[in-house]
Biotite code that builds the C-alpha atoms (Angstrom):
import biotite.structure as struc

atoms = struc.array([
    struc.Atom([0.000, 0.000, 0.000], chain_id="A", res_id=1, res_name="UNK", atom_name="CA", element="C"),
    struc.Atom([1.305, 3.729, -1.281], chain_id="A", res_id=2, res_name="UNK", atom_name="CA", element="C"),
    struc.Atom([1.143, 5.833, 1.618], chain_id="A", res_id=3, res_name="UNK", atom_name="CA", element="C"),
    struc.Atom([-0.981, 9.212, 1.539], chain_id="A", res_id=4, res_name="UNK", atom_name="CA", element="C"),
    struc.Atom([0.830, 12.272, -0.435], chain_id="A", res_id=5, res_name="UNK", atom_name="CA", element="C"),
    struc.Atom([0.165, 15.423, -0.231], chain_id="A", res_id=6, res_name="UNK", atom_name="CA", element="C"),
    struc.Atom([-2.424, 17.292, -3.064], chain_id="A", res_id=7, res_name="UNK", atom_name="CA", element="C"),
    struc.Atom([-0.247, 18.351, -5.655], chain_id="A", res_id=8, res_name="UNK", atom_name="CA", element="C"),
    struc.Atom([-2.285, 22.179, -5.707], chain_id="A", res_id=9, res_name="UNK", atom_name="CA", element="C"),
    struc.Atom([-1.236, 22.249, -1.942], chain_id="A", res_id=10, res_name="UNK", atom_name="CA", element="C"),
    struc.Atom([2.459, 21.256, -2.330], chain_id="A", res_id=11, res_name="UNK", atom_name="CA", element="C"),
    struc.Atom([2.499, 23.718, -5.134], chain_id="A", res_id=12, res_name="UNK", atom_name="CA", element="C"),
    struc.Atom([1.503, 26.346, -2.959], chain_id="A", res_id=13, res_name="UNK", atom_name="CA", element="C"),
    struc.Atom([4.237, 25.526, 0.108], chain_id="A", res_id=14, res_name="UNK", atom_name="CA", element="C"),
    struc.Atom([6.560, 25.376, -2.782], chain_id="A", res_id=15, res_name="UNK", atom_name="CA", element="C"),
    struc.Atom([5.590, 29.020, -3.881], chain_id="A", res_id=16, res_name="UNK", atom_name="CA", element="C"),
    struc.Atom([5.570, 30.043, 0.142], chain_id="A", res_id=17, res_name="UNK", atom_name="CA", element="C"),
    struc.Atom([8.975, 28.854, 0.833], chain_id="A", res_id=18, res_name="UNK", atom_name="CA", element="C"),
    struc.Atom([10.781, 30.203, -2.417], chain_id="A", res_id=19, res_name="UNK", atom_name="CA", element="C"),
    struc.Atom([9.226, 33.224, -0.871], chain_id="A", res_id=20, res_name="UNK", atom_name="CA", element="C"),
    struc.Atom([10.611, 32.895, 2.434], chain_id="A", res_id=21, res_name="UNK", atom_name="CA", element="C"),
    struc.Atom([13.782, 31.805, 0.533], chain_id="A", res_id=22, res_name="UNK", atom_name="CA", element="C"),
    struc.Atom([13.705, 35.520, -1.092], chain_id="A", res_id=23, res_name="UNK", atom_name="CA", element="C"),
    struc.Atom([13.537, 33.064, -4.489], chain_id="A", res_id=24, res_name="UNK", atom_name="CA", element="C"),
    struc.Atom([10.865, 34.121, -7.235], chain_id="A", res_id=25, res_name="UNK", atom_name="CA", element="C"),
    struc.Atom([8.678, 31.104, -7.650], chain_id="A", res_id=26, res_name="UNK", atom_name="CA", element="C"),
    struc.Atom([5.634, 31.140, -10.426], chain_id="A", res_id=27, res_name="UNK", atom_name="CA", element="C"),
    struc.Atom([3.108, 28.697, -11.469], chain_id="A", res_id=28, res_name="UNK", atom_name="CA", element="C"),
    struc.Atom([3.455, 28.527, -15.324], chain_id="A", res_id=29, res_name="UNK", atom_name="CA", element="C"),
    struc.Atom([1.093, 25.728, -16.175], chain_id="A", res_id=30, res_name="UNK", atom_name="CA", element="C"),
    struc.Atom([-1.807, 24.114, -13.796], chain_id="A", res_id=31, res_name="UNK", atom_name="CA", element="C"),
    struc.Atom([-2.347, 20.575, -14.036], chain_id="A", res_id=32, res_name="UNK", atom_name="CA", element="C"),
    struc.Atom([-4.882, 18.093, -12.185], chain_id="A", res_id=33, res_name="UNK", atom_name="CA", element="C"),
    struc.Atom([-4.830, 19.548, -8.514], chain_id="A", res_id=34, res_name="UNK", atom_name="CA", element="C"),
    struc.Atom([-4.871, 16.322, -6.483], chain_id="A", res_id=35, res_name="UNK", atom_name="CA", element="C"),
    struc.Atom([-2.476, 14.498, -8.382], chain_id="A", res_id=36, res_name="UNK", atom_name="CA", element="C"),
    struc.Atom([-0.427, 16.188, -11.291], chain_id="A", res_id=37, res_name="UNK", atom_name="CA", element="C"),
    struc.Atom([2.840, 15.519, -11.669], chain_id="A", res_id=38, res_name="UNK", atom_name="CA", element="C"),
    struc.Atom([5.648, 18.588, -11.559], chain_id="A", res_id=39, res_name="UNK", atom_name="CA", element="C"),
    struc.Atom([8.021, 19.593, -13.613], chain_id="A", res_id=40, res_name="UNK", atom_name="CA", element="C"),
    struc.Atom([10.511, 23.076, -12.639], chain_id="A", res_id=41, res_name="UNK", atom_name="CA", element="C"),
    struc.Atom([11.341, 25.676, -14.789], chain_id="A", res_id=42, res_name="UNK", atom_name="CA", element="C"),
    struc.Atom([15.055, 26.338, -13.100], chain_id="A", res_id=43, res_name="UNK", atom_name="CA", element="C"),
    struc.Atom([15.435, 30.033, -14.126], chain_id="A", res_id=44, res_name="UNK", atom_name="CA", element="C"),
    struc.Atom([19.214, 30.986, -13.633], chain_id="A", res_id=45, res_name="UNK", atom_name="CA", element="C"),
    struc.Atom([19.479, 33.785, -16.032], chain_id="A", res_id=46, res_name="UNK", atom_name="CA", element="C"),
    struc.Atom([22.421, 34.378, -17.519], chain_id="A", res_id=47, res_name="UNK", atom_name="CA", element="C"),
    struc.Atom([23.763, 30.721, -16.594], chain_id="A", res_id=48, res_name="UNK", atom_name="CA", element="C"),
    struc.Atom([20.763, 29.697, -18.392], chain_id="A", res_id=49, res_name="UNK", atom_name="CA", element="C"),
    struc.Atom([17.618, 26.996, -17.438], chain_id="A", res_id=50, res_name="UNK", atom_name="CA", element="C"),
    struc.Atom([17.301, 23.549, -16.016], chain_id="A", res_id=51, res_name="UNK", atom_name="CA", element="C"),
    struc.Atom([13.626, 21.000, -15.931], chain_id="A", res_id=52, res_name="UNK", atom_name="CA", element="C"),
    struc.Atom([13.863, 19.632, -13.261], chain_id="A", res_id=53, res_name="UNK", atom_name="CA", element="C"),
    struc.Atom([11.545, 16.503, -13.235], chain_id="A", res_id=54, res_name="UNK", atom_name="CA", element="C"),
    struc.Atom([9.534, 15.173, -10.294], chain_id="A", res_id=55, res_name="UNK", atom_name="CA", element="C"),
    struc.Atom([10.413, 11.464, -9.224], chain_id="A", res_id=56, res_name="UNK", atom_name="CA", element="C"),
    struc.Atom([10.447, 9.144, -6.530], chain_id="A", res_id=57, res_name="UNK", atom_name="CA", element="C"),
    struc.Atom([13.308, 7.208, -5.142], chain_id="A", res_id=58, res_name="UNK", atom_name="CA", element="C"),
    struc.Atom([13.138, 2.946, -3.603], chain_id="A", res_id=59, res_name="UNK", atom_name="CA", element="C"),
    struc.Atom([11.693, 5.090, -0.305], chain_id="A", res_id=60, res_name="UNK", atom_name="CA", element="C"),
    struc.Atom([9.187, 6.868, -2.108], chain_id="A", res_id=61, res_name="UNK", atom_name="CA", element="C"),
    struc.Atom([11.241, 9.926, -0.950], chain_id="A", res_id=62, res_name="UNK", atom_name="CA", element="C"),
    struc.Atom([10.747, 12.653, -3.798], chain_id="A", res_id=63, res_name="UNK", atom_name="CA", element="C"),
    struc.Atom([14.047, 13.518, -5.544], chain_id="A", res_id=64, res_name="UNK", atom_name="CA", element="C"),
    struc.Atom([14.649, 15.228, -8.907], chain_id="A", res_id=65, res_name="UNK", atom_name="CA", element="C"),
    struc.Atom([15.770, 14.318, -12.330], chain_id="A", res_id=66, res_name="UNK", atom_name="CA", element="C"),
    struc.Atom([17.701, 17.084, -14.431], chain_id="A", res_id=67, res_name="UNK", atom_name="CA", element="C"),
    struc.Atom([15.535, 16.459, -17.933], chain_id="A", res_id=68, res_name="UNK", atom_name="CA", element="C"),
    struc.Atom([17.517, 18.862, -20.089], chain_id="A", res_id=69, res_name="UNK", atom_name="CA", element="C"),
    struc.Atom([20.823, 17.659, -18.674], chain_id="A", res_id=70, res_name="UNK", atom_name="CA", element="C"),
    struc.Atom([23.783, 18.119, -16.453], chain_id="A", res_id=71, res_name="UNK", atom_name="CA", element="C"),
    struc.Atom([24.330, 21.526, -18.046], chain_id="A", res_id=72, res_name="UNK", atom_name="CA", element="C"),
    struc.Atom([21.600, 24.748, -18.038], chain_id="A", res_id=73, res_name="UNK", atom_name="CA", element="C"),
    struc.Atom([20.624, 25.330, -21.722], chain_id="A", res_id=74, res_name="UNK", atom_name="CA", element="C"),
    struc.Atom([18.441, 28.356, -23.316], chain_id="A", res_id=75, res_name="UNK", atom_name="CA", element="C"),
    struc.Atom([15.180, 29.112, -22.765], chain_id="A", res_id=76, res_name="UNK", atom_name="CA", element="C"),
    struc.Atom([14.250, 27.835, -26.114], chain_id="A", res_id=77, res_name="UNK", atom_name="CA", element="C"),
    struc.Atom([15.398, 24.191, -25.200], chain_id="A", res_id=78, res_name="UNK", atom_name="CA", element="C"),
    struc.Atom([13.868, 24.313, -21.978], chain_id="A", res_id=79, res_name="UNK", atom_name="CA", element="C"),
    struc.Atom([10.168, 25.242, -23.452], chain_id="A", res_id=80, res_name="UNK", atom_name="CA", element="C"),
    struc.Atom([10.580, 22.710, -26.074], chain_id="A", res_id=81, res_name="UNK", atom_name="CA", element="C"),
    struc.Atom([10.749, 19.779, -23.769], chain_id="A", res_id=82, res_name="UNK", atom_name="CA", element="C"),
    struc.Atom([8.028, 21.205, -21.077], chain_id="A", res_id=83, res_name="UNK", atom_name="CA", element="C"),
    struc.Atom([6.027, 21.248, -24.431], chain_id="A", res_id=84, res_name="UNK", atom_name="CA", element="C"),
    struc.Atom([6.603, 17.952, -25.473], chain_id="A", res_id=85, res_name="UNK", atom_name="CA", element="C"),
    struc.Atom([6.370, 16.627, -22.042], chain_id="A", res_id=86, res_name="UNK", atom_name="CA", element="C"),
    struc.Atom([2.573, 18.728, -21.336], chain_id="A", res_id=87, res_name="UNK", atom_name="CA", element="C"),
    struc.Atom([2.007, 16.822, -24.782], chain_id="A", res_id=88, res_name="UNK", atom_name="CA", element="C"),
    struc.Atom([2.217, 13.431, -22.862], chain_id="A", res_id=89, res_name="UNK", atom_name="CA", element="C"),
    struc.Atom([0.899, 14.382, -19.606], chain_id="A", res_id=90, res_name="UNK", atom_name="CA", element="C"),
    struc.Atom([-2.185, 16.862, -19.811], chain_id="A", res_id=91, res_name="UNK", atom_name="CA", element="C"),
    struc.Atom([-2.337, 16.666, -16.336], chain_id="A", res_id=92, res_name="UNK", atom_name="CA", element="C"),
    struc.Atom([1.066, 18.351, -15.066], chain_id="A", res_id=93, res_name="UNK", atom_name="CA", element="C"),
    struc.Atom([2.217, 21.442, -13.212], chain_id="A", res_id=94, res_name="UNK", atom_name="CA", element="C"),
    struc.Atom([4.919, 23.625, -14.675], chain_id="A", res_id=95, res_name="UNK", atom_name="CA", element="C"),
    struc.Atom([6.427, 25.578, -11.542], chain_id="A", res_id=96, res_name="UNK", atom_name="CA", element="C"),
    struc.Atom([9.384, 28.356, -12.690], chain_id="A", res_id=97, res_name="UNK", atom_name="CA", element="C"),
    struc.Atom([11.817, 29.138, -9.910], chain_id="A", res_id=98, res_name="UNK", atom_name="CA", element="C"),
    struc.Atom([14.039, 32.117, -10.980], chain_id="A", res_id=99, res_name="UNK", atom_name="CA", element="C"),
    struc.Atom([16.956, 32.302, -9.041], chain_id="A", res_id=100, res_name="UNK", atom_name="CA", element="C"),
    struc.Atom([20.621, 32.713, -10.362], chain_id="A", res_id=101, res_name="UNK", atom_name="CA", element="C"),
    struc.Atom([22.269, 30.768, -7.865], chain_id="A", res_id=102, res_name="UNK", atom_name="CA", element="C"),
    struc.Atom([20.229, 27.950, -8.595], chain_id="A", res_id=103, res_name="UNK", atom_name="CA", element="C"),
    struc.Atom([18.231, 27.391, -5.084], chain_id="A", res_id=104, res_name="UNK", atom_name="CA", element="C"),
    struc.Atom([15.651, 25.740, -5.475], chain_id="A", res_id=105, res_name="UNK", atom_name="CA", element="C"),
    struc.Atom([13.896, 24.598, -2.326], chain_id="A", res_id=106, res_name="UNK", atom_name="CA", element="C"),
    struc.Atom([11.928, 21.878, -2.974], chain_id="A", res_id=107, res_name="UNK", atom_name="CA", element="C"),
    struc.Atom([12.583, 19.075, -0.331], chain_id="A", res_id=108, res_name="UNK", atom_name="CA", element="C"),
    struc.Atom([14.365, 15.930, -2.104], chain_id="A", res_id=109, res_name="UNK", atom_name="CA", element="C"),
    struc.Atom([17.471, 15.320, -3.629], chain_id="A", res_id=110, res_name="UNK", atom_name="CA", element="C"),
    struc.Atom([18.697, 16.572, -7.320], chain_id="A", res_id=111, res_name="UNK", atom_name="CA", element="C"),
    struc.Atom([20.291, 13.995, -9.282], chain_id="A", res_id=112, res_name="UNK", atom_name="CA", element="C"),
])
């Protein structure tokens, strides 16, 4: 048996609150199904450029995160492409864009 997770609208929203707290801009680009949507994040460095970071879950069923576009930030085009191509699979998922150009991203979970 899965244990109980969290509504995705609601961890979207802590998410939001503690970028804030983190003095981190943190927007919701694209809603998806509220209770359980996956999430992607827009990684916004600016000049450095972007990262997707892709939801997951680890043999604990800890959440950790997946680098989609790669070890290395690429341009904003790339990034857009593959949130569009990945929307295309998955009408249901969140799109959250954290713009911060050290990278912080606080979103509980481990990237990989």
């Amino acid at each position: 048996m899965y244990p109980a997770r969290l509504r995705t609208r609601i961890w979207i929203a802590s998410q939001v609150r503690a970028c804030g707290v983190a003095g981190v801009v943190a927007t919701v680009v694209r809603r998806g199904d509220e209770d359980s949507g996956a999430v992607l994040i827009k990684l916004n460095r600016y000049a450095v450029g972007f990262t997707v970071l892709v939801q997951t879950r680890v043999a604990d069923d800890a959440v950790a995160w997946l680098r989609g576009t790669g070890a290395e930030p690429v341009g904003e085009e790339v990034c857009d492409a593959y949130i569009e191509r990945a929307v295309a699979r998955d009408p249901d998922l969140w799109v959250l864009e954290i713009e911060d150009p050290d990278g912080r991203a606080p979103l509980g979970g481990r990237i990989a």
